[in-house]
C-alpha positions in Angstrom: 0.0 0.0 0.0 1.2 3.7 -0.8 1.7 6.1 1.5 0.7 9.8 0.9 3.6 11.8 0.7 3.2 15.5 2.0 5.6 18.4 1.1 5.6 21.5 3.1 7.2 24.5 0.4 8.5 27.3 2.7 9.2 29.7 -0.4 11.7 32.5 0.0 11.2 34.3 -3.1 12.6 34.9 -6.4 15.6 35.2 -7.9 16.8 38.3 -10.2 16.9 36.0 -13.2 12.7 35.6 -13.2 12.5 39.1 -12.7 14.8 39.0 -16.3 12.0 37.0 -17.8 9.3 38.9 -20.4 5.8 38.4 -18.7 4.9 35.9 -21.8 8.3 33.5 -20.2 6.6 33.8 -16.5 3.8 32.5 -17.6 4.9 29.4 -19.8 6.9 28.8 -16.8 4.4 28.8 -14.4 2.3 26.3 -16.6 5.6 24.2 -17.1 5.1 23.8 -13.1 2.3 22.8 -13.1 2.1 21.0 -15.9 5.5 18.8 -13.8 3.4 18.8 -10.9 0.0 17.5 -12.2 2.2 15.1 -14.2 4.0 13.8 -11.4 0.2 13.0 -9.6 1.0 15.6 -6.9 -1.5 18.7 -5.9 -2.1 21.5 -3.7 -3.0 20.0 0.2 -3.4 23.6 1.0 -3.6 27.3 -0.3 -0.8 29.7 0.1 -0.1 31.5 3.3 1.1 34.9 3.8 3.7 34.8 6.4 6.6 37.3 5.6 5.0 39.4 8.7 6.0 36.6 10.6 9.3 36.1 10.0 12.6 37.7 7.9 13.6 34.7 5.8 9.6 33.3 4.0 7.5 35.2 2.0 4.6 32.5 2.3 4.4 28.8 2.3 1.9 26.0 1.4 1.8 22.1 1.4 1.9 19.7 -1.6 0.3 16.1 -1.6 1.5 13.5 -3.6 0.2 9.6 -3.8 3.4 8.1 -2.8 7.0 9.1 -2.3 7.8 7.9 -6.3 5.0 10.9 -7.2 7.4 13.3 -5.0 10.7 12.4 -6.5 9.4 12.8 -9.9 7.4 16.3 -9.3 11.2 17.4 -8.2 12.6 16.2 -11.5 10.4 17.9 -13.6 10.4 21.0 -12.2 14.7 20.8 -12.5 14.2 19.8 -15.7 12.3 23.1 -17.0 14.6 25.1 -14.7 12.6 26.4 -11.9 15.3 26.2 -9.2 17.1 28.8 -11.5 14.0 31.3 -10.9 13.2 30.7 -7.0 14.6 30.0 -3.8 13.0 27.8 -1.3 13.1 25.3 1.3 10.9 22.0 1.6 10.3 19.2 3.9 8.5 15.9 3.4 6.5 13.9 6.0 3.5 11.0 5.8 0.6 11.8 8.2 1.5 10.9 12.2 0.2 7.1 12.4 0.8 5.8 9.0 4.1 5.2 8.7 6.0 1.3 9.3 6.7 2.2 12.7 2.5 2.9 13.4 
């Protein structure tokens, strides 16, 4: 059995080189994404949140869901392979819902 995989995206921001790109780049790039994403099987788990009144380092964050830790891996692939690490900085960390992991 699978076990849902859940990605928490604590984005920084952006980095001078998307700010380089015409608006018509931005948005093939933001349909890339999510084109990778939906691809890959994973989805939004949650909207965005504000938080850079909160702290000095993340502008906002959200969570990802995928099916299964296969779905997560290749969502990160194809998101590398149309360059979006070159455009934004961020953190992430993955966890499975408390109770059903192997040690449960």
């Amino acid at each position: 059995m699978s076990t849902k995989i859940y990605k928490l995206v604590l984005f920084r921001g952006r980095t001078e080189a998307y700010y380089q790109l015409s608006e018509e780049e931005k948005q093939r790039l933001g349909e890339q994404m999510w084109a990778a994403i939906r691809e890959a099987g994973g989805k939004m788990a949650t909207p965005y949140y504000d938080c850079r009144w909160s702290n000095d380092k993340y502008g906002m964050f959200f969570i990802m869901e995928y099916p299964d830790v296969e779905s997560a891996m290749m969502d990160t692939a194809g998101v590398e392979k149309i360059g979006l690490f070159r455009y934004m900085v961020s953190e992430t960390i993955m966890g499975i819902e408390r109770g059903t992991g192997p040690s449960a």
